[in-house]
PDB file of N, CA, C, O and CB in Angstrom:
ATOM      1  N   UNK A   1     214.181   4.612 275.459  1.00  0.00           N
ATOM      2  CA  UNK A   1     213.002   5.072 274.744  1.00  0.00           C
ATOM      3  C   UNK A   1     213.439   6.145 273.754  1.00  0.00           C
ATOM      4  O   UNK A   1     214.280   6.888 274.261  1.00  0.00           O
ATOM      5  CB  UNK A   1     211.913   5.614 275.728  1.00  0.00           C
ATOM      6  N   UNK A   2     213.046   6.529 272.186  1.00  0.00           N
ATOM      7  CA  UNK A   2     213.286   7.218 271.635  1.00  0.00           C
ATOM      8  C   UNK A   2     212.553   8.314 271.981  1.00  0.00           C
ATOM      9  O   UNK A   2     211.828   8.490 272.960  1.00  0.00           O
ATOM     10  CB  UNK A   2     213.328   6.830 270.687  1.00  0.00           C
ATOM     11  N   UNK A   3     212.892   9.216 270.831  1.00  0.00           N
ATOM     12  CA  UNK A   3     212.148  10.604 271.550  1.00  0.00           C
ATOM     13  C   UNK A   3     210.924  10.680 270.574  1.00  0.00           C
ATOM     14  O   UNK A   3     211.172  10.334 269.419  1.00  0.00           O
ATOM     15  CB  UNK A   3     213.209  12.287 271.529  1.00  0.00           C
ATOM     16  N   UNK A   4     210.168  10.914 270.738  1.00  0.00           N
ATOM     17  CA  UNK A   4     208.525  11.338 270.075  1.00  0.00           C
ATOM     18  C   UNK A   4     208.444  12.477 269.965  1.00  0.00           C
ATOM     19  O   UNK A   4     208.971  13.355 270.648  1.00  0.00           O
ATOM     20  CB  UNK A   4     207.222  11.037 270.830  1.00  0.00           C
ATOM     21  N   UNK A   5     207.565  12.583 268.818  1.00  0.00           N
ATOM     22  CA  UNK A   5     207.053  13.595 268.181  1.00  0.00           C
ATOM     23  C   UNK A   5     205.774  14.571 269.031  1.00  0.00           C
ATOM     24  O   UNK A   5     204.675  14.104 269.330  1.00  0.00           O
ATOM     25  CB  UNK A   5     206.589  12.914 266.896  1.00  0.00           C
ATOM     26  N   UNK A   6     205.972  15.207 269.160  1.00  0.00           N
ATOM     27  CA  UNK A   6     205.237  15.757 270.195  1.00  0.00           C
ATOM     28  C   UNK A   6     204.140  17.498 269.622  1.00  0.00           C
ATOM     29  O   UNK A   6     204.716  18.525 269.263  1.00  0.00           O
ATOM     30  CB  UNK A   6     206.647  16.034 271.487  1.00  0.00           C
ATOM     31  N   UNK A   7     203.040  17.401 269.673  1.00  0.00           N
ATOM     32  CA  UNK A   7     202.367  18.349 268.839  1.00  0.00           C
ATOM     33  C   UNK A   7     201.520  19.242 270.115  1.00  0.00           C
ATOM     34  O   UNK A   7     200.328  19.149 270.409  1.00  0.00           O
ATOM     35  CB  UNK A   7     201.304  17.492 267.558  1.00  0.00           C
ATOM     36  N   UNK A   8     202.279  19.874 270.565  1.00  0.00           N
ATOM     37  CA  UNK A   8     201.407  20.683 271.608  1.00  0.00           C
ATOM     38  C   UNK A   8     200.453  22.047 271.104  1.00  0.00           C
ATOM     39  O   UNK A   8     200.690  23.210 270.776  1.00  0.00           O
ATOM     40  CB  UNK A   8     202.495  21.242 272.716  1.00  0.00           C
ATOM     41  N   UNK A   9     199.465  21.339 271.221  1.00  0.00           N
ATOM     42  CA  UNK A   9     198.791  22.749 270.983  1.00  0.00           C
ATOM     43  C   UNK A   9     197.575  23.486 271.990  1.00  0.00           C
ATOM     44  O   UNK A   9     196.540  24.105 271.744  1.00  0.00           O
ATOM     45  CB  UNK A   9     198.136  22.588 269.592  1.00  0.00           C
ATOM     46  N   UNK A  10     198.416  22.990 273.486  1.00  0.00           N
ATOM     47  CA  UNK A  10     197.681  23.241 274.476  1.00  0.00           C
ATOM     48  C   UNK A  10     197.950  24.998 275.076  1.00  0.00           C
ATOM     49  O   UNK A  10     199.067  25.338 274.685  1.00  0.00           O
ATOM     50  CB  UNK A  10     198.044  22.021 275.506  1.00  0.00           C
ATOM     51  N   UNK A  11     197.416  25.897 275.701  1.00  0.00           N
ATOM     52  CA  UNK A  11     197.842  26.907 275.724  1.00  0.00           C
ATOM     53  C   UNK A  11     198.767  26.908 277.496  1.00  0.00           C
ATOM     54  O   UNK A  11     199.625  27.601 278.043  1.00  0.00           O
ATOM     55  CB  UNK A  11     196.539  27.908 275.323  1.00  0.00           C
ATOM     56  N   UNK A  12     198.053  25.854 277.795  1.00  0.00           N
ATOM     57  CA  UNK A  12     198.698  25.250 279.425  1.00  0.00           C
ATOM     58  C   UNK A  12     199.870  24.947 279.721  1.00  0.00           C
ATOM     59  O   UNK A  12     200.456  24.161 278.976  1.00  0.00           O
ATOM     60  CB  UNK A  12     198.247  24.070 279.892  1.00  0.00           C
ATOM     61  N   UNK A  13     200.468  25.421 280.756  1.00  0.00           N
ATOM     62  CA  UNK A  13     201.628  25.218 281.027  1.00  0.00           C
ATOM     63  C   UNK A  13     202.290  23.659 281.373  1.00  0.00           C
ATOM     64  O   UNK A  13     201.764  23.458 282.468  1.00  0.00           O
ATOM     65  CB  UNK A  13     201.725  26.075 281.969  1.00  0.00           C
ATOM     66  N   UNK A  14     203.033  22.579 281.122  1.00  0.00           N
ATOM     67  CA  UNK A  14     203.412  21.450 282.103  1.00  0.00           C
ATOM     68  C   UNK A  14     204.165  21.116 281.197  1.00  0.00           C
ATOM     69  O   UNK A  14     204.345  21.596 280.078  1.00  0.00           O
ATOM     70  CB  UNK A  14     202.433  20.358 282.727  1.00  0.00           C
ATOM     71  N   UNK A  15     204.875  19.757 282.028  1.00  0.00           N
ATOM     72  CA  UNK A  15     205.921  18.828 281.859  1.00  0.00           C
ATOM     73  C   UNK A  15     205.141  17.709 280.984  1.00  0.00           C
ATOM     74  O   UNK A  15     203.979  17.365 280.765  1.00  0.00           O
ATOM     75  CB  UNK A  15     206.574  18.294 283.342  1.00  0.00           C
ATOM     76  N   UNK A  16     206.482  17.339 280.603  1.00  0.00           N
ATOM     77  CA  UNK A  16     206.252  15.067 280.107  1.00  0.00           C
ATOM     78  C   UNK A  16     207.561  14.810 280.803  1.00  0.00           C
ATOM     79  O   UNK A  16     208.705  15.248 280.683  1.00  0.00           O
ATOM     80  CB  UNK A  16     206.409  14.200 277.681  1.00  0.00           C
ATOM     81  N   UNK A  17     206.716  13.583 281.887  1.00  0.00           N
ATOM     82  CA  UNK A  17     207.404  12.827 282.085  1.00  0.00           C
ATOM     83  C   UNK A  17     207.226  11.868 281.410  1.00  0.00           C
ATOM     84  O   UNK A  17     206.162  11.783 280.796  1.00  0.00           O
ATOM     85  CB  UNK A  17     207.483  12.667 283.025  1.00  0.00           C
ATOM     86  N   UNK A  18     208.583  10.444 281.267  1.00  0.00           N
ATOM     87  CA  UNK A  18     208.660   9.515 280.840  1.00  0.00           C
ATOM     88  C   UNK A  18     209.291   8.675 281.761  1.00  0.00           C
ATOM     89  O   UNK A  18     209.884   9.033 282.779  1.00  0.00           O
ATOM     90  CB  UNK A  18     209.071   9.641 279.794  1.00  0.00           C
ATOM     91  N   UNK A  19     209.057   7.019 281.158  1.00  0.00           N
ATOM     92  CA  UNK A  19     209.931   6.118 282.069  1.00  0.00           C
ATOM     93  C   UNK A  19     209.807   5.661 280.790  1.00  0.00           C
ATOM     94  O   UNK A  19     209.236   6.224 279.856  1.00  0.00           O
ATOM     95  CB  UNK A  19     209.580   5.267 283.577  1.00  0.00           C
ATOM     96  N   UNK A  20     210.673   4.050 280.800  1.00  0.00           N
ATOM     97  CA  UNK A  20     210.184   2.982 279.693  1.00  0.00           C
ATOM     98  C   UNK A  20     208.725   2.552 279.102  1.00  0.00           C
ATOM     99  O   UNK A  20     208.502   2.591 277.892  1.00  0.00           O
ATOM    100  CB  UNK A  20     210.606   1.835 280.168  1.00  0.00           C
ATOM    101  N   UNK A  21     208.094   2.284 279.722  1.00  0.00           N
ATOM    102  CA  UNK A  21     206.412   2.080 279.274  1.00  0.00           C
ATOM    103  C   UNK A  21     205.564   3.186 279.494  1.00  0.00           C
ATOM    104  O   UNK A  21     204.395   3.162 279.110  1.00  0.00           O
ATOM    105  CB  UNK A  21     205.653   0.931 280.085  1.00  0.00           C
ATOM    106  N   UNK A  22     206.098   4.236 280.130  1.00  0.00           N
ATOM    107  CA  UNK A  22     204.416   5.518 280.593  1.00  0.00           C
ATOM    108  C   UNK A  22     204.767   6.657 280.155  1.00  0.00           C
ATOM    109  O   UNK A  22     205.936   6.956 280.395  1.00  0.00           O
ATOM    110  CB  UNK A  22     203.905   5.964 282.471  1.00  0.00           C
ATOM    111  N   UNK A  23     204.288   7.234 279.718  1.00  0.00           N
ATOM    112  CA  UNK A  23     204.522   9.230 279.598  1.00  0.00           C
ATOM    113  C   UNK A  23     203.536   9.602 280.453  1.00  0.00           C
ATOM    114  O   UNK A  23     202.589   8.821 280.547  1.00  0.00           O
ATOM    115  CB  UNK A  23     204.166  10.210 277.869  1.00  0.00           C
ATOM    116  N   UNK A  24     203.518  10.600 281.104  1.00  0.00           N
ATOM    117  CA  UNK A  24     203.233  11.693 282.130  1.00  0.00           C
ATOM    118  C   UNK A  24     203.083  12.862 281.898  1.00  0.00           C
ATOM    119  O   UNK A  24     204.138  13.472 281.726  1.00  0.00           O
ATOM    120  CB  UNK A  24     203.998  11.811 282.936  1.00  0.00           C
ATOM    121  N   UNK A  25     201.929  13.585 281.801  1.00  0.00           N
ATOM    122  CA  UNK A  25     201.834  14.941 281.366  1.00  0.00           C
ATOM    123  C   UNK A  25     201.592  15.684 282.575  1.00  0.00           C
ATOM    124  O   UNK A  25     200.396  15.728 282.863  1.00  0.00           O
ATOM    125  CB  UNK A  25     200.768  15.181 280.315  1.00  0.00           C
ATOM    126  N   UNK A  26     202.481  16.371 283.490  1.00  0.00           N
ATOM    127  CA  UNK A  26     202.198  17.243 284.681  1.00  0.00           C
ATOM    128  C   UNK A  26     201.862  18.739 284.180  1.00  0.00           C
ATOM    129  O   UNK A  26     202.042  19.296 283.097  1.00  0.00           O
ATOM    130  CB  UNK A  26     203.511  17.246 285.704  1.00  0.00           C
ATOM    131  N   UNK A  27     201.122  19.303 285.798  1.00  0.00           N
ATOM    132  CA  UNK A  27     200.863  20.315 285.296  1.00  0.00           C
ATOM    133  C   UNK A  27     201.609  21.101 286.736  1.00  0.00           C
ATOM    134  O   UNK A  27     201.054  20.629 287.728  1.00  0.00           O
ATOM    135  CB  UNK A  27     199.234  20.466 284.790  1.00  0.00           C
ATOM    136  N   UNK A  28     202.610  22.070 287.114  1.00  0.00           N
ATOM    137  CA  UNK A  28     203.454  22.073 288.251  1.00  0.00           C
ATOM    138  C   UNK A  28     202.392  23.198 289.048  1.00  0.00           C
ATOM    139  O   UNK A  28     201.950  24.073 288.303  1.00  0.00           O
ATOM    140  CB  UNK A  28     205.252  22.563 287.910  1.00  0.00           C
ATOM    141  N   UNK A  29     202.006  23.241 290.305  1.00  0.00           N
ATOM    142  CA  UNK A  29     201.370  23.514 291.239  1.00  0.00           C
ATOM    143  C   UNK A  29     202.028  24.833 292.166  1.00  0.00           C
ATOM    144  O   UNK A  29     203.230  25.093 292.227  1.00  0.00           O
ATOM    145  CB  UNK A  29     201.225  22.254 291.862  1.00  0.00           C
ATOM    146  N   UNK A  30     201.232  25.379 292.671  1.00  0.00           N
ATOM    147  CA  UNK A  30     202.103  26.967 293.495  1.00  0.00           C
ATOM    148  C   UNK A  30     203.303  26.116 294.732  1.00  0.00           C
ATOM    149  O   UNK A  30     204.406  26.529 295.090  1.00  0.00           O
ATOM    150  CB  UNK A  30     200.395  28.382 294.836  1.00  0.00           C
ATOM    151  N   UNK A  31     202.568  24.812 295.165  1.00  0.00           N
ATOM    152  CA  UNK A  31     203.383  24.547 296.589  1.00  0.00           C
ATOM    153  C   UNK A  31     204.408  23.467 295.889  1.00  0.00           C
ATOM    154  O   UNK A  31     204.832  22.605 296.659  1.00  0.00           O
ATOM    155  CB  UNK A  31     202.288  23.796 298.132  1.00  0.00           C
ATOM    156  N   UNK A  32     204.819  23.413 294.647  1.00  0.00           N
ATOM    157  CA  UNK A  32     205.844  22.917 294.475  1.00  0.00           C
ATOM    158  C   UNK A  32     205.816  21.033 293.754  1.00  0.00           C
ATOM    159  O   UNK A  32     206.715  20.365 293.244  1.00  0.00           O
ATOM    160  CB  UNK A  32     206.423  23.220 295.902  1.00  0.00           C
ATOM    161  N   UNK A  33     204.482  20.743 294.014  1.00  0.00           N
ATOM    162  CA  UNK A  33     204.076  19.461 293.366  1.00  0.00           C
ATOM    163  C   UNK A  33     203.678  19.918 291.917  1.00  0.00           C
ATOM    164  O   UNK A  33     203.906  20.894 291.203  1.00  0.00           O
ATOM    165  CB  UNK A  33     202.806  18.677 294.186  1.00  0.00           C
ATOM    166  N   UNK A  34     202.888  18.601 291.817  1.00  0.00           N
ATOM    167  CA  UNK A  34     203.277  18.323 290.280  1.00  0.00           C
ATOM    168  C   UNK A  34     201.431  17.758 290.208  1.00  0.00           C
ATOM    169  O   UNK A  34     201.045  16.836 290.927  1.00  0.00           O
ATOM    170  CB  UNK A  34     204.991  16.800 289.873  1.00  0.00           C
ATOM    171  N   UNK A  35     200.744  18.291 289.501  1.00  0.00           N
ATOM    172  CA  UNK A  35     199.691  17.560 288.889  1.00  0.00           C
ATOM    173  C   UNK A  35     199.508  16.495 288.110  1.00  0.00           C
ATOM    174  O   UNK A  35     200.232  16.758 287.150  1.00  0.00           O
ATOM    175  CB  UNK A  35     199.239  18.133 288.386  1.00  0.00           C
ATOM    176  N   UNK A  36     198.923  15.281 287.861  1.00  0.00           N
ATOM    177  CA  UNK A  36     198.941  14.543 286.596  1.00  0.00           C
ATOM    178  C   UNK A  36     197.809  15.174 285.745  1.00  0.00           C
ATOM    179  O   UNK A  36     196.749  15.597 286.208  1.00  0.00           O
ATOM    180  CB  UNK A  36     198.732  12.939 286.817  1.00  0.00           C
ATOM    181  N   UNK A  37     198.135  15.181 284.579  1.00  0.00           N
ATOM    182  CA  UNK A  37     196.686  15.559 283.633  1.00  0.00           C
ATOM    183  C   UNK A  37     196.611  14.164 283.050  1.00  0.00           C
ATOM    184  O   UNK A  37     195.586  13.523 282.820  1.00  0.00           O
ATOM    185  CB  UNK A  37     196.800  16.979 282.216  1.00  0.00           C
ATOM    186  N   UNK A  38     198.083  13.738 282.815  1.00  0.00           N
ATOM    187  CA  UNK A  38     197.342  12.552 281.648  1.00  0.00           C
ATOM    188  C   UNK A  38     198.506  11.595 281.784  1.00  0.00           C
ATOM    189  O   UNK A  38     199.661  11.920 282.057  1.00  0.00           O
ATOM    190  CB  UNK A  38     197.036  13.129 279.693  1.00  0.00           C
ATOM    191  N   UNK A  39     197.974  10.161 281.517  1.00  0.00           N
ATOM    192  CA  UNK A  39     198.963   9.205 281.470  1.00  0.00           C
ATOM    193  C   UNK A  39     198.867   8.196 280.190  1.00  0.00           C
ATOM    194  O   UNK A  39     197.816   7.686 279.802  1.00  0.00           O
ATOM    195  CB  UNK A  39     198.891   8.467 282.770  1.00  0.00           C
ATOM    196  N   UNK A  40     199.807   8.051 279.762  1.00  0.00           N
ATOM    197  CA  UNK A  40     199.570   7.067 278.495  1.00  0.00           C
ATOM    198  C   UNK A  40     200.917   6.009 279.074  1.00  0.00           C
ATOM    199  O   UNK A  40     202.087   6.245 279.377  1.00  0.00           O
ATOM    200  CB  UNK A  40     199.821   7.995 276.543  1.00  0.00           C
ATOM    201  N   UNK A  41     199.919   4.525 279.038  1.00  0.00           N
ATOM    202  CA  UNK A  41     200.559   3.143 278.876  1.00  0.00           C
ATOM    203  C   UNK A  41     200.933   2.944 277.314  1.00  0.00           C
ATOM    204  O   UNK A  41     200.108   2.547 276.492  1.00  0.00           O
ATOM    205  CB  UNK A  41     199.482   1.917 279.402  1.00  0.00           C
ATOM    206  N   UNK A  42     202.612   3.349 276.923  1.00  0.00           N
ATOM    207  CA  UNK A  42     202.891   3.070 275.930  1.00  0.00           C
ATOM    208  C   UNK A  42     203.034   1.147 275.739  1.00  0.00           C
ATOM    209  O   UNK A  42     203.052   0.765 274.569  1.00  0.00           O
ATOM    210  CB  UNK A  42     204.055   4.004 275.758  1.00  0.00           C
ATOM    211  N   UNK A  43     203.106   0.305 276.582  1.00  0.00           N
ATOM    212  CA  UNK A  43     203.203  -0.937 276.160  1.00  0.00           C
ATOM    213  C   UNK A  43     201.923  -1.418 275.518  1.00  0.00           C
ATOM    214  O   UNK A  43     201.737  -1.900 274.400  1.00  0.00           O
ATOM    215  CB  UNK A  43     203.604  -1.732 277.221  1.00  0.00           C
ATOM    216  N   UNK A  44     200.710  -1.051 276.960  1.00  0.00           N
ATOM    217  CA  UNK A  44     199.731  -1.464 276.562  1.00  0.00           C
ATOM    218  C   UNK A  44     198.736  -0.349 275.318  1.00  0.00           C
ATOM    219  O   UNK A  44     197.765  -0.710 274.654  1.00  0.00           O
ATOM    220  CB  UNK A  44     199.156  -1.823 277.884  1.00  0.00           C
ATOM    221  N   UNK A  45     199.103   0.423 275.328  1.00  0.00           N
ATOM    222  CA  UNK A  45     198.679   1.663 274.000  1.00  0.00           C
ATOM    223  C   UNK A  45     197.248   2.200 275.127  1.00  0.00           C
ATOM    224  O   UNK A  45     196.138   2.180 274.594  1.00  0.00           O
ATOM    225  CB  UNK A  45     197.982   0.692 271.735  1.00  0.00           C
ATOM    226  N   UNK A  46     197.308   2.543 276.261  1.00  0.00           N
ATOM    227  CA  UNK A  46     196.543   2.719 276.898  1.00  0.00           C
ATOM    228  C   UNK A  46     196.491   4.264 277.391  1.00  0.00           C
ATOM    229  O   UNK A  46     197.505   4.648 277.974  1.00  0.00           O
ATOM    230  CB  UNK A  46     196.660   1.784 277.675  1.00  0.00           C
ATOM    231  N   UNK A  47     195.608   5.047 277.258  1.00  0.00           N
ATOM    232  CA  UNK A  47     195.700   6.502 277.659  1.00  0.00           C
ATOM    233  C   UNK A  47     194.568   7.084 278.378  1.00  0.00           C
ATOM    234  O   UNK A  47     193.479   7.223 277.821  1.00  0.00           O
ATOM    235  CB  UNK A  47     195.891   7.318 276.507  1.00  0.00           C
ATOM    236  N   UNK A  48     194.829   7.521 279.910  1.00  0.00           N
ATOM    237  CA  UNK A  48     194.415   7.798 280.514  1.00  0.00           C
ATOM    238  C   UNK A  48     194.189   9.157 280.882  1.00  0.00           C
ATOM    239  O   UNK A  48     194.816   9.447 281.901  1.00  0.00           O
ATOM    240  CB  UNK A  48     194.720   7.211 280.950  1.00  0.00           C
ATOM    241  N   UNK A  49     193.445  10.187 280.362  1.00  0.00           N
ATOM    242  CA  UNK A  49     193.250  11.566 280.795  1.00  0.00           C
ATOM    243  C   UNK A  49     192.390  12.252 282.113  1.00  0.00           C
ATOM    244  O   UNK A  49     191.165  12.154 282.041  1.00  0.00           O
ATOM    245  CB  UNK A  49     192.718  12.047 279.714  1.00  0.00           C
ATOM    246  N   UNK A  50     192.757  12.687 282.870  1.00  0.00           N
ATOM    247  CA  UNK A  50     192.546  13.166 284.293  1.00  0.00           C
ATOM    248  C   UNK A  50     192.154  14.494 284.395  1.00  0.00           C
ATOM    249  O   UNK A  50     191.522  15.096 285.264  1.00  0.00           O
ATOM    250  CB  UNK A  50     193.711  13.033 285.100  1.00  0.00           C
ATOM    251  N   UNK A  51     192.527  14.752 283.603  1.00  0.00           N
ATOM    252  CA  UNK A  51     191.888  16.659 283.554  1.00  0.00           C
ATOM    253  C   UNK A  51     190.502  16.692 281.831  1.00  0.00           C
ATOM    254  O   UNK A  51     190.658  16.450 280.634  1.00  0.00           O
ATOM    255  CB  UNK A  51     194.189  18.327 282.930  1.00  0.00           C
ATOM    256  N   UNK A  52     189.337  17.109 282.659  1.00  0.00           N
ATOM    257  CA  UNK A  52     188.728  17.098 281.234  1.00  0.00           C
ATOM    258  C   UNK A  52     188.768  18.236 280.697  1.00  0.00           C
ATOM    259  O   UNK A  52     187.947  18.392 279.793  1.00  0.00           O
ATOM    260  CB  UNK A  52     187.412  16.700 281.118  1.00  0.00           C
ATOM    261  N   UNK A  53     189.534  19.227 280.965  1.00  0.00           N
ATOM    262  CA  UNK A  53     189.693  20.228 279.926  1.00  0.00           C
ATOM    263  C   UNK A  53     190.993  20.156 279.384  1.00  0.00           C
ATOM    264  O   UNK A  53     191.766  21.082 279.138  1.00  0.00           O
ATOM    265  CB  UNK A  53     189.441  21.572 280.394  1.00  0.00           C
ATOM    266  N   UNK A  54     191.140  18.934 279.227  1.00  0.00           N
ATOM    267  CA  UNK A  54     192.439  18.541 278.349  1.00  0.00           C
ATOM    268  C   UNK A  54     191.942  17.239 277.508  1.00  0.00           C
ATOM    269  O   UNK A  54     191.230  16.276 277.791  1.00  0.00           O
ATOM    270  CB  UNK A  54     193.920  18.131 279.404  1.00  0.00           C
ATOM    271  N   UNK A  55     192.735  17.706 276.196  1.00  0.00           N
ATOM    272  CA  UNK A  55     192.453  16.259 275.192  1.00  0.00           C
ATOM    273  C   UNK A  55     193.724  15.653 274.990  1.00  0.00           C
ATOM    274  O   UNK A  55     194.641  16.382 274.609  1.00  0.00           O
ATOM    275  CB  UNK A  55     191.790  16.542 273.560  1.00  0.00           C
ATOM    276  N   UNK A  56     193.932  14.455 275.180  1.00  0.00           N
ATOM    277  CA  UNK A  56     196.010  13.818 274.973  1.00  0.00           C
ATOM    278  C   UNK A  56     195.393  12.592 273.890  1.00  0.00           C
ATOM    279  O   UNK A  56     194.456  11.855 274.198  1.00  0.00           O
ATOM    280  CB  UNK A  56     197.270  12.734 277.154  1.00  0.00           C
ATOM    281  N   UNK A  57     196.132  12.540 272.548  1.00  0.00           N
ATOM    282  CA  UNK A  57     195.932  11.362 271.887  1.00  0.00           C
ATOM    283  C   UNK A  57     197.288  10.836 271.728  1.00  0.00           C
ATOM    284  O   UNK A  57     198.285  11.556 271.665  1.00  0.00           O
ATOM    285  CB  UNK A  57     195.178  11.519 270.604  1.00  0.00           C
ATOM    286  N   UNK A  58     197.298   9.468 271.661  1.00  0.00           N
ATOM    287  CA  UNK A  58     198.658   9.058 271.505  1.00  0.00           C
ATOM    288  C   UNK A  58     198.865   7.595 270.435  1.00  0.00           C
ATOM    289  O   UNK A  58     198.184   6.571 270.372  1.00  0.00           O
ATOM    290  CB  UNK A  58     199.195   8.787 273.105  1.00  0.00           C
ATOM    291  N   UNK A  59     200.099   8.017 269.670  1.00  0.00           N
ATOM    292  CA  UNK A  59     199.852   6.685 268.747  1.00  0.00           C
ATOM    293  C   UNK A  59     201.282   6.212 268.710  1.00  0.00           C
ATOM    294  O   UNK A  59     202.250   6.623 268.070  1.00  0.00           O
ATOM    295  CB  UNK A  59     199.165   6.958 267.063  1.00  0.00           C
ATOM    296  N   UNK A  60     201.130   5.162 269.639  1.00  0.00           N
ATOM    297  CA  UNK A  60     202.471   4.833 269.986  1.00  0.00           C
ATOM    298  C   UNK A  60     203.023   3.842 268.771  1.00  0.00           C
ATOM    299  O   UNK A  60     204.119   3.331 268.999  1.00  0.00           O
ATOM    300  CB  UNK A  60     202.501   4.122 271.510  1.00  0.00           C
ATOM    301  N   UNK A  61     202.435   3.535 267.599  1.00  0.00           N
ATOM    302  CA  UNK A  61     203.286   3.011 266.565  1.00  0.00           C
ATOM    303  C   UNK A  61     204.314   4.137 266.219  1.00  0.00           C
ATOM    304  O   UNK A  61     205.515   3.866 266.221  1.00  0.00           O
ATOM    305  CB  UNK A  61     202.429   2.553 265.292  1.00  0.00           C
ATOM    306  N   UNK A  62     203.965   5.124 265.985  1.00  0.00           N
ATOM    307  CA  UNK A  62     204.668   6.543 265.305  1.00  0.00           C
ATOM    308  C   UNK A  62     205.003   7.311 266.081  1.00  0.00           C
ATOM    309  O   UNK A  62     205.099   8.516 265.848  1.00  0.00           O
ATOM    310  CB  UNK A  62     203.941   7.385 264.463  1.00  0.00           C
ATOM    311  N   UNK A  63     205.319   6.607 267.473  1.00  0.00           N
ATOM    312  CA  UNK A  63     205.481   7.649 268.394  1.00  0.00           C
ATOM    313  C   UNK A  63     205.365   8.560 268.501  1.00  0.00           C
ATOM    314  O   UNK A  63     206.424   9.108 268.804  1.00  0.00           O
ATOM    315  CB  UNK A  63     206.060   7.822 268.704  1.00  0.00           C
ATOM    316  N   UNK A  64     203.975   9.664 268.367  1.00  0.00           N
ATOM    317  CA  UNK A  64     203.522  10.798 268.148  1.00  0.00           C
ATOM    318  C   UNK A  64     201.998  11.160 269.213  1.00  0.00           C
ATOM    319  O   UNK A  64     200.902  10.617 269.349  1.00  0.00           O
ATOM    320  CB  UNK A  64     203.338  10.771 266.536  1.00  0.00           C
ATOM    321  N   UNK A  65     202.660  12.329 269.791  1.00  0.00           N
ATOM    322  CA  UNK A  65     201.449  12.259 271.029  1.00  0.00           C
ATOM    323  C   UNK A  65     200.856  14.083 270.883  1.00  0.00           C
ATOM    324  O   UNK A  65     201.485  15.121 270.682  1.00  0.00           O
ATOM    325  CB  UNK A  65     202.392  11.765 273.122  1.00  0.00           C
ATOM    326  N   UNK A  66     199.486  13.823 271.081  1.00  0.00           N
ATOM    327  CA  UNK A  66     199.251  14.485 270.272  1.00  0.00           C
ATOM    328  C   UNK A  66     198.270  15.857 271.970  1.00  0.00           C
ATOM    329  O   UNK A  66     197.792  15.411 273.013  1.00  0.00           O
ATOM    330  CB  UNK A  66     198.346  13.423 268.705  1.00  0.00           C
ATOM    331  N   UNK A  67     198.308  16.848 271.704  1.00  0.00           N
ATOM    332  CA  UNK A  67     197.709  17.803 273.329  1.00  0.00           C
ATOM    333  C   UNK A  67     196.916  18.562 272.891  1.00  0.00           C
ATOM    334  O   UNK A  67     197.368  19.192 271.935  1.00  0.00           O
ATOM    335  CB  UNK A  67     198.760  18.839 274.311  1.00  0.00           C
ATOM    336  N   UNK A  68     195.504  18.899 273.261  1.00  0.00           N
ATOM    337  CA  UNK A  68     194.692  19.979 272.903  1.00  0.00           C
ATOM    338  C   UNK A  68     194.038  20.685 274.147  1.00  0.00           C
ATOM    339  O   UNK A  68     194.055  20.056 275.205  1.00  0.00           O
ATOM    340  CB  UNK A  68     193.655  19.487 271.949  1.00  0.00           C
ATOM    341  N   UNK A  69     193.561  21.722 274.123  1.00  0.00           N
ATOM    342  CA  UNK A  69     192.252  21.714 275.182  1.00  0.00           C
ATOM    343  C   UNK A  69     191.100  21.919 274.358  1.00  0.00           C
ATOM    344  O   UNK A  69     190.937  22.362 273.221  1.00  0.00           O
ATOM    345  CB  UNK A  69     192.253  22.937 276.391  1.00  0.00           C
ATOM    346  N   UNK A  70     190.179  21.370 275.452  1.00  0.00           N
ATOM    347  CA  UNK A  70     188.720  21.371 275.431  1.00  0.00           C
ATOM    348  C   UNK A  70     188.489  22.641 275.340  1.00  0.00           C
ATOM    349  O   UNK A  70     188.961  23.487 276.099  1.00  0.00           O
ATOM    350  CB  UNK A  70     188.000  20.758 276.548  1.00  0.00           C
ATOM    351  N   UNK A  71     187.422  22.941 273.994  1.00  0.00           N
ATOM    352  CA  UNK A  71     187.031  24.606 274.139  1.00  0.00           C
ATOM    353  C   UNK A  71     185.979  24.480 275.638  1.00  0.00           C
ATOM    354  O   UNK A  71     185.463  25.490 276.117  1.00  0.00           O
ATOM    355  CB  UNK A  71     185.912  25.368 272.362  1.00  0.00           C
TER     356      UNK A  71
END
C-alpha cells in the first residue's frame, strides 16, 4: 500500500492503522487497548465512523484521508 496523504486536523490523540484494504483510526486507552474511531474499506471506498465526535473523509482515488472533530 502506498502512503497517503493524510490531513489531520483533529485535536485528539490516536493511531492509523493499516492492512492492504482497511485503515484504522485508534484512539489508545489508560489500560493499554486501543479504541476504533473509524474504519475505512479502501477496496470497497467504504467508511465507517464510530465515534460521533469525530468526522473521517476518505478519497481513496487520491489517497487522501481527511480527520476533523465535531464542534
Amino acid at each position: 500500500m502506498t502512503e497517503w496523504k493524510i490531513n489531520n486536523h483533529s485535536k485528539r490523540q490516536f493511531a492509523i492503522q493499516r492492512n492492504d484494504h482497511e485503515i484504522s483510526i485508534v484512539e489508545p486507552q489508560n489500560n493499554g487497548s486501543f479504541k476504533i474511531l473509524a474504519e475505512i474499506d479502501t477496496h470497497n471506498q467504504i467508511t465507517n465512523v464510530h465515534d460521533p465526535l469525530l468526522y473521517v473523509s476518505a478519497d481513496t482515488n487520491n489517497e487522501e484521508l481527511n480527520i476533523f472533530d465535531h464542534s
